[in-house]
N, C-alpha and C positions, 0 to 999 in steps of 0.2 A: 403203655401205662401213662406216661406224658400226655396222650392224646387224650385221654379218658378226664385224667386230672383239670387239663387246659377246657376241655368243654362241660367240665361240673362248675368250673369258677367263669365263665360264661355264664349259666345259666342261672346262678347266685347272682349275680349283677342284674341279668334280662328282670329277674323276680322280685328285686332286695326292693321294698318300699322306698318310696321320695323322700328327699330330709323335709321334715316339717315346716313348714313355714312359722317365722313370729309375728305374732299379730300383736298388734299397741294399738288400743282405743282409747280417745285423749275426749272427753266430757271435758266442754269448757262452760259453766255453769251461767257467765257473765256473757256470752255470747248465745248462748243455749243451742251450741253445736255439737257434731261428735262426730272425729275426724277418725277413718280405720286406716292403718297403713299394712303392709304387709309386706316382709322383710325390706323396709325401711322406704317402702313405694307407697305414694297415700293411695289409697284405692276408692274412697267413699269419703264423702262431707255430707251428713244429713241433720236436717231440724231436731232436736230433742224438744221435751217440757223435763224440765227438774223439780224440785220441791218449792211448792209454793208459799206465799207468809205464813208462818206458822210453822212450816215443816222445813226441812233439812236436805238436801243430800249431803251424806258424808263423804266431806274431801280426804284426797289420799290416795294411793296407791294400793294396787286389788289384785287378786287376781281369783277367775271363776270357782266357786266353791260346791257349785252343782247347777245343773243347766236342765229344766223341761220345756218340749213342746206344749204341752198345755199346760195349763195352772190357774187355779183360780185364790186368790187372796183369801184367806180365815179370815184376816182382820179386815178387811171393807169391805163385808156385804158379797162376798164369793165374786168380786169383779175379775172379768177375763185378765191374765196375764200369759197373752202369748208368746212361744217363743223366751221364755225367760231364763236369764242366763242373771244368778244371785251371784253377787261378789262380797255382800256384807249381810253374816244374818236375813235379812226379811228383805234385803235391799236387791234391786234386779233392775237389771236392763230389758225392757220387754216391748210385745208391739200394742199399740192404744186403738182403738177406735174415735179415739176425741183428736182427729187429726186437725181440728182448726184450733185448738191449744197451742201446738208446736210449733216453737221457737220462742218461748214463752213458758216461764213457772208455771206450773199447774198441778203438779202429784203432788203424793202423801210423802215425797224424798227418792222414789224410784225414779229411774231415767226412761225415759218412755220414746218409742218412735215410731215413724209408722208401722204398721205391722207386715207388708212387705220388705223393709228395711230390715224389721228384727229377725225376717226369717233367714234374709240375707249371709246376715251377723251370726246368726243361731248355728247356718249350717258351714260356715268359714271357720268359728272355734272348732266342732265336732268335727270337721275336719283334717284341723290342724291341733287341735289339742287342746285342752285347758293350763297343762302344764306351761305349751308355748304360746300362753294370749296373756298381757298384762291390761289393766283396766287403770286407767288414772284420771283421777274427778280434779279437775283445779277450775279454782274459782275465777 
């Protein structure tokens, strides 16, 4: 009986999923950087554009509120938003094709990066969670 016991909690352990990783991605609006760390390792520093004159990114603390591979914008004209991971409302981190923008204001308030970068990012939360990724915009 022992034996039986001692090789089913083996085999719980060999099976039990990995603890999650935390992901913190820090938008620094003034730099127009976006630094990912993971559990507390930077792992990535890539160019973003944030919102250009006129527009906004909202500073603050986030965290994912729903995440698509594809997506296209209602509001500007159906433009690609790949890879998009929304943290506020309408607002998303996603991957651009106007990669001579980046590092540099240029959206409508989204955070944009290259679009291999956002797949990066895209498939680092779904793997690790939304629950465990915080998003934080400072200026």
């Amino acid at each position: 009986m022992a034996r039986i016991v001692f090789f089913l909690l083996s085999l719980m352990v060999l099976v039990a999923p990995a603890a999650a990783a935390e992901i913190d991605i820090v938008v620094d609006v003034s730099q127009q950087t976006m630094t990912v760390t993971v559990d507390g390792v930077r792992e990535y520093q890539w160019d973003v554009s944030t919102g250009k004159k006129g527009y906004r990114t909202p500073k603050g603390s986030y965290q994912p509120t729903r995440m698509h591979r594809e997506y296209y914008s209602r509001k500007y004209d159906n433009a690609p938003m790949p890879y998009s991971i929304f943290f506020r409302g309408g607002y998303a981190i996603h991957g651009t094709s106007h990669v001579s923008a980046l590092g540099s204001p240029a959206s409508h308030g989204c955070v944009r990066l290259q679009t291999s970068n956002a797949k990066v990012l895209y498939n680092l939360v779904r793997e690790h969670g939304r629950d465990n990724t915080s998003i934080r915009i400072k200026a």
